[in-house]
N, C-alpha and C positions, 0 to 999 in steps of 0.2 A: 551586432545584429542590425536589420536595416531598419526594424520598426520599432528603434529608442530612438526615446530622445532626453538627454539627461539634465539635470535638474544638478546645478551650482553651489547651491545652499547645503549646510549640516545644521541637524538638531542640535541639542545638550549631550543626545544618551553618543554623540559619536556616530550614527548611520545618517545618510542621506534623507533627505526628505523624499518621500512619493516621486518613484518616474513614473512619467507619460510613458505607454507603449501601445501598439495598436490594436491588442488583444489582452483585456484581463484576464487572470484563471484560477479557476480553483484546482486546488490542491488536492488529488484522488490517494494521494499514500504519503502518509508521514508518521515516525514516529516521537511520542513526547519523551521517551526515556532510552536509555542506551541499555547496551549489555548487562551492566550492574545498576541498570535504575536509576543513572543520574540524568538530569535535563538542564540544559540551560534555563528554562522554564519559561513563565507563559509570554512575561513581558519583552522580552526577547524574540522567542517566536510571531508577538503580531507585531512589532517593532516590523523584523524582516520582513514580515507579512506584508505590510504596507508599503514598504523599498521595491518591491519586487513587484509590484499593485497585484496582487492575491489577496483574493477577497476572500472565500470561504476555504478550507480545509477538513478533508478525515483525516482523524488523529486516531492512531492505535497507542498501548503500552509498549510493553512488548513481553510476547507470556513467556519465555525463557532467560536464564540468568547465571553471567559467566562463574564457576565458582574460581575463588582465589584459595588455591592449595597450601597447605602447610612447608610445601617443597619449595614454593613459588616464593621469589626475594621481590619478584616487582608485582603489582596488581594486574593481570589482565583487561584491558578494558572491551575491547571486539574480541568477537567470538574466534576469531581465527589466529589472535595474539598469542596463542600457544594453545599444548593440545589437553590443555585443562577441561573437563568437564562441565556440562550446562545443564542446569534442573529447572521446571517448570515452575512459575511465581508466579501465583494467584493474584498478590496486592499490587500486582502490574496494575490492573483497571482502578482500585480503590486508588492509587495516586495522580492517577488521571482525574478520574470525576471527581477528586476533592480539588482538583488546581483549575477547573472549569467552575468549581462553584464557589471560588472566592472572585472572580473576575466579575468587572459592571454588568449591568443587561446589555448593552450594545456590544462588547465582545465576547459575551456568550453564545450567542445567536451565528459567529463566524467559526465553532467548530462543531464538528458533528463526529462525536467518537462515537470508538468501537470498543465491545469487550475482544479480551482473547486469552484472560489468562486462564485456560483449564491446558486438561492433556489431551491432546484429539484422541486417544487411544485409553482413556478411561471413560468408564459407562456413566460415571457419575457426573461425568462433563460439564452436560443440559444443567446437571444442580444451581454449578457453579451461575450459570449465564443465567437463570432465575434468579438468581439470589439477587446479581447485579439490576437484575429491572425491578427487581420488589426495592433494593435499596436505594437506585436513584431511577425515580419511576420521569418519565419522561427526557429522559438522558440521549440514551442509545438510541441510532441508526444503524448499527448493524454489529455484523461479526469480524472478528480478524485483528492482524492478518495470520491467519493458520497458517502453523507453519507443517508441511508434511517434508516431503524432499526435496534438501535445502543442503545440497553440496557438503563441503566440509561437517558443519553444522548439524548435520541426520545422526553421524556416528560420536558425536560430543555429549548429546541429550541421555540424558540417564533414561532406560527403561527399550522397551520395544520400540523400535524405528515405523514412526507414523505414516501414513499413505490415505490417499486423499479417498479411498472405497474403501478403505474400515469400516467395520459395521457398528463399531463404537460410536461413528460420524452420523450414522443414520435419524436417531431422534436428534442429535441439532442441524441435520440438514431441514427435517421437517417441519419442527420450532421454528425454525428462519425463513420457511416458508408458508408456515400459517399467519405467522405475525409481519411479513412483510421486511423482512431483514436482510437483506444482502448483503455472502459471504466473500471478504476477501480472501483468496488462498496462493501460499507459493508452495507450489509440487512442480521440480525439477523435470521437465521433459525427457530428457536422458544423461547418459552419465559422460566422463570424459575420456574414457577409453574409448568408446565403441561408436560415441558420437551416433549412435541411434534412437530416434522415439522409442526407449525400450519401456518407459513410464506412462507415454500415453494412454493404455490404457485403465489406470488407474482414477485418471482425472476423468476421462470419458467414460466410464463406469458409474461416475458420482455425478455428474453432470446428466446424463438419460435417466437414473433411476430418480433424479428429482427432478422432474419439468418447472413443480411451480415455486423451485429455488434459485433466485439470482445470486447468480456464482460470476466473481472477479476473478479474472486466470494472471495474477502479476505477472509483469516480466515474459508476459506471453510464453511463460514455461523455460525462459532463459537463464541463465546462471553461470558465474566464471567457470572458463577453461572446459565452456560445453560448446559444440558449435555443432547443432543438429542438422542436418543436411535436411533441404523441402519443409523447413517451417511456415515460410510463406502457403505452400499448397497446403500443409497438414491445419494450417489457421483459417486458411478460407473453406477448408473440407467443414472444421469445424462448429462456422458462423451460421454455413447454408444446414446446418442439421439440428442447431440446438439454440432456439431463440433465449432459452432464459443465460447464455452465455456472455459474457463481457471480459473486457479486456485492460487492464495498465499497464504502459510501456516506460515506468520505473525503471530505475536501477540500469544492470549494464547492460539489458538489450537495445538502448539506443544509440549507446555507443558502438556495441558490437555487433550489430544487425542492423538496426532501422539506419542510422545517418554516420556510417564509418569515416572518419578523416572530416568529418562536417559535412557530409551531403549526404541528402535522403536517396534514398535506393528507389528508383521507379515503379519495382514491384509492389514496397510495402506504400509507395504513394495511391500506385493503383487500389490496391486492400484498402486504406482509409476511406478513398473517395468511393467504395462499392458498400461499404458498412458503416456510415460516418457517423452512426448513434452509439458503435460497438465500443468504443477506444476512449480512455483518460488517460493524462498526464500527471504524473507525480513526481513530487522531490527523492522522497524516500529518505528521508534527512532521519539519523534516530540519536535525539536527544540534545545534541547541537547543530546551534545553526546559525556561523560565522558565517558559512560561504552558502546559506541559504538563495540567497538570489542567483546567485552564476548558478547554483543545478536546477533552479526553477525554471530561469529563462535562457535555458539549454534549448527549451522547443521553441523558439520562437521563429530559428530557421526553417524549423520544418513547416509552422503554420505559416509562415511566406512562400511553399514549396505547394500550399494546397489551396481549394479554391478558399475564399473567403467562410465561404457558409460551414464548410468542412471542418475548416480551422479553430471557427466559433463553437461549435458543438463537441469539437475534442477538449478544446481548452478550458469551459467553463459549463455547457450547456450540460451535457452530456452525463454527470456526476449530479446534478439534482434529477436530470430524470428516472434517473436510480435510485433514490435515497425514496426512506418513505418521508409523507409530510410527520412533523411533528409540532408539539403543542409547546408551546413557550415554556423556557429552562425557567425551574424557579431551585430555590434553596431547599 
């Protein structure tokens, strides 16, 4: 990329020291645990953190968990490793904020997690996401990343297949809008047969009936082996009608939409530069993170491709103005 510049030296742990580049950024989606809850863990993640100069990060769990069958001779680690079954894991978030709260005070203050382990599709939900603020009371920043229609992934989850205007959703959409919590969510725009927004309006559904809920649309609705025709117009339909709306461009919409073959598409240049508060960048890393740098500073040609001010507010600015302020992590 044109705005490294790299740095000669290694530490002890094996990584490079801190690069120079000409845009820092925070981190809008990441997770700490994988399909079965393992993580490379903390010191590892600000290790890379700092390789990549990323300064702050949201950190999710992740509220589902592959199961490994009795049938099964090798362990499944991703959910799409076979077509084993996935159940919802509550002590996703308790492994979280117990590996936040053995860290110093100066790398506390660089993550800002989320809860996410209930079921979006039980009532008892909200329970769950209180318990977590009664037990680590000044912790969370928000919700997520909920998962509704999520490709492969929908039909592996035990129970009723989730969707983003469940009325299960309703009091934690409200909860997260009294309290200031903005919800990350991936709900699959459409599917891969038909290649139509046939899901749109599920997420649009949930999005109007909560005005004073900011809602993150991951992956801008994107998902393998989906290639929705008019996402561009159905994103910017989207922007001009629903201000508590936001967006991360995680995962494979940027390879497979925004910047194909390494170059940004004009259109979604144009969208950036007309919404530049709307849009964050994420790793999307869950649980390891070896090649943590190369998917972080995947954008950095796009923020070369936009104007300076643009680039600064997708990359870094953009993800606190969202967040709520909160009160210094204690133990």
């Amino acid at each position: 990329f044109t705005s490294q510049v790299f740095s000669q030296n290694n530490d002890s742990h094996g990584l490079p020291e801190k690069t120079a580049y000409k845009y820092s950024i925070n981190d809008a989606h990441c997770h700490y645990v994988d399909f079965i809850q393992n993580t490379d863990g903390m010191d590892i993640l600000l290790k890379q953190m700092d390789n990549a100069n990323v300064d702050n990060i949201v950190l999710f769990g992740l509220s589902v968990t592959k199961l490994w069958t009795d049938y099964d001779r090798e362990q499944p680690i991703y959910y799409d490793d076979n077509d084993a079954p996935a159940y919802y894991y509550a002590f996703t978030d308790v492994i979280l904020a117990e590996a936040i709260k053995k860290l110093p005070e100066g790398q506390k203050d660089r993550i800002y997690p989320m809860i996410c382990g209930f079921n979006p599709v039980d009532k008892n939900g909200l329970d769950h996401i209180k318990r977590m603020v009664e037990m680590y009371p000044d912790l969370w920043v928000g919700i997520g990343e909920v998962f509704f229609r999520h490709d492969d992934l929908t039909r592996m989850i035990y129970g009723r297949n989730p969707t983003a205007n469940c009325v299960s959703m309703d009091p934690v959409y409200e909860y997260a809008g009294e309290k200031n919590l903005p919800i990350w969510i991936h709900s699959d725009l459409g599917d891969p047969i038909s290649n139509k927004p046939a899901f749109l309006y599920e997420m649009e559904e949930a999005i109007k009936k909560h005005p004073e809920t900011k809602i993150v649309w991951c992956h801008i609705g994107d998902t393998r082996g989906v290639n929705v025709r008019g996402l561009d117009k159905i994103t910017i339909r989207l922007l001009k009608a629903y201000p508590n709306l936001y967006y991360d461009i995680s995962w494979v919409v940027f390879e497979q939409i925004i910047a194909p073959q390494g170059k940004p598409r004009q259109e979604w240049l144009a969208i950036f530069e007309e919404f530049p508060n709307r849009f964050m960048v994420g790793s999307d890393k869950i649980g390891g993170f070896s090649d943590y740098k190369e998917t972080i500073r995947k954008y950095d040609l796009l923020f070369d491709a936009l104007t300076p001010e643009t680039a600064k507010k997708m990359a870094s600015e953009n993800m606190f103005e969202l967040l709520p302020k909160r009160s210094k992590i204690t133990n």
